[in-house]
C-alpha positions, 0 to 999 in steps of 0.5 A, spaced: 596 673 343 602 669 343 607 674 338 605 680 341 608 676 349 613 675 344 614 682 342 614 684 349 620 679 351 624 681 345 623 689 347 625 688 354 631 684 352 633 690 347 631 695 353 637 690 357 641 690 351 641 698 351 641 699 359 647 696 360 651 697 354 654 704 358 656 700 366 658 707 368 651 710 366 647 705 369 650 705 376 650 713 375 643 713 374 642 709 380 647 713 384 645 720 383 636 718 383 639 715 390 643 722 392 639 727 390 634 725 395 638 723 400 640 730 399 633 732 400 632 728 406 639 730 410 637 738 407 631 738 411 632 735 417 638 740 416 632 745 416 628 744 421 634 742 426 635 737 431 628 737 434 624 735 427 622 729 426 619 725 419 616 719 424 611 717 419 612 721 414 619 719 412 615 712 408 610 717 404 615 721 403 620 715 400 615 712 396 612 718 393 619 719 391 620 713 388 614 713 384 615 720 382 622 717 380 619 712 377 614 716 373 618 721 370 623 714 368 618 711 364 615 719 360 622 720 359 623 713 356 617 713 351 619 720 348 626 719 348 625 713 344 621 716 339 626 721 339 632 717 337 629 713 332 627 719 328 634 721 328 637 715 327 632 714 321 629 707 324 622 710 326 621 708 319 622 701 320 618 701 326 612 703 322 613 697 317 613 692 322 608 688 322 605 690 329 602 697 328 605 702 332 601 702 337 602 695 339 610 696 338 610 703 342 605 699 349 610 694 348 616 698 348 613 702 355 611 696 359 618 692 358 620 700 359 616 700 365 619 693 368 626 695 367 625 701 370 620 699 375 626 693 378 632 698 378 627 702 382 627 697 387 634 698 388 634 705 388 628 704 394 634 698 398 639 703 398 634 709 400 632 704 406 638 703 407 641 710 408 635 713 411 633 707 416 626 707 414 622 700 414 617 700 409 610 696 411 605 695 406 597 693 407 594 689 402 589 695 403 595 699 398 596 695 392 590 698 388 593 704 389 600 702 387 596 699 381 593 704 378 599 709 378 603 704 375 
């Protein structure tokens, strides 16, 4: 159990090891997940005009953007690491590890799965900050963060 802790560490230090090799890219990332939903809100309240209100639904409508943002963060990181290691010739190496490639591959989505879940949390700070929205979070809510997660 302990090499496989180990593994999880070393992926996710590699994972923060490549995410921010590229600063620009990085905070890009952020701004532009940030913008596009932005740009999405002021829309539809551009849309419905000065009447609408979201009330309620302005935090369903933040948290299922984060966690769509989330989802298609960690899918596209899973494929996009096959890809590149088959490109650049080291997929090879990861099958020859001694960890099978399952192992490797879990690993490699959960620290995935941190790293992307932590600058999310940065895109909902600064989502609340534009849109005023206070988030509350019933215990009630936690199995179903969980289990999309």
């Amino acid at each position: 159990m302990m090499p496989v802790i180990h593994l999880f560490w070393a992926e996710l230090k590699r994972a923060w090891i490549q995410y921010i090799r590229y600063p620009a890219e990085a905070l890009g990332g952020i701004l532009i997940t940030t913008f596009f939903f932005y740009a999405l809100f002021a829309g539809a309240q551009y849309v419905a005009g000065p009447a609408s209100q979201f009330g309620e639904r302005l935090d369903a409508v933040v948290i299922g953007y984060v966690l769509w943002t989330l989802v298609i963060f960690v899918v596209n990181d899973i494929a996009l690491n096959l890809q590149v290691e088959a490109q650049t010739g080291t997929l090879e190496q990861v099958l020859l590890s001694p960890f099978s490639a399952a192992t490797l591959f879990l690993a490699r989505a959960c620290a995935s799965l941190v790293l992307r879940f932590s600058i999310v949390v940065v895109i909902l700070g600064v989502i609340l900050l534009l849109t005023g929205s206070r988030l509350r979070f019933p215990p009630a809510l936690v199995l179903p963060l969980v289990s999309v997660v």
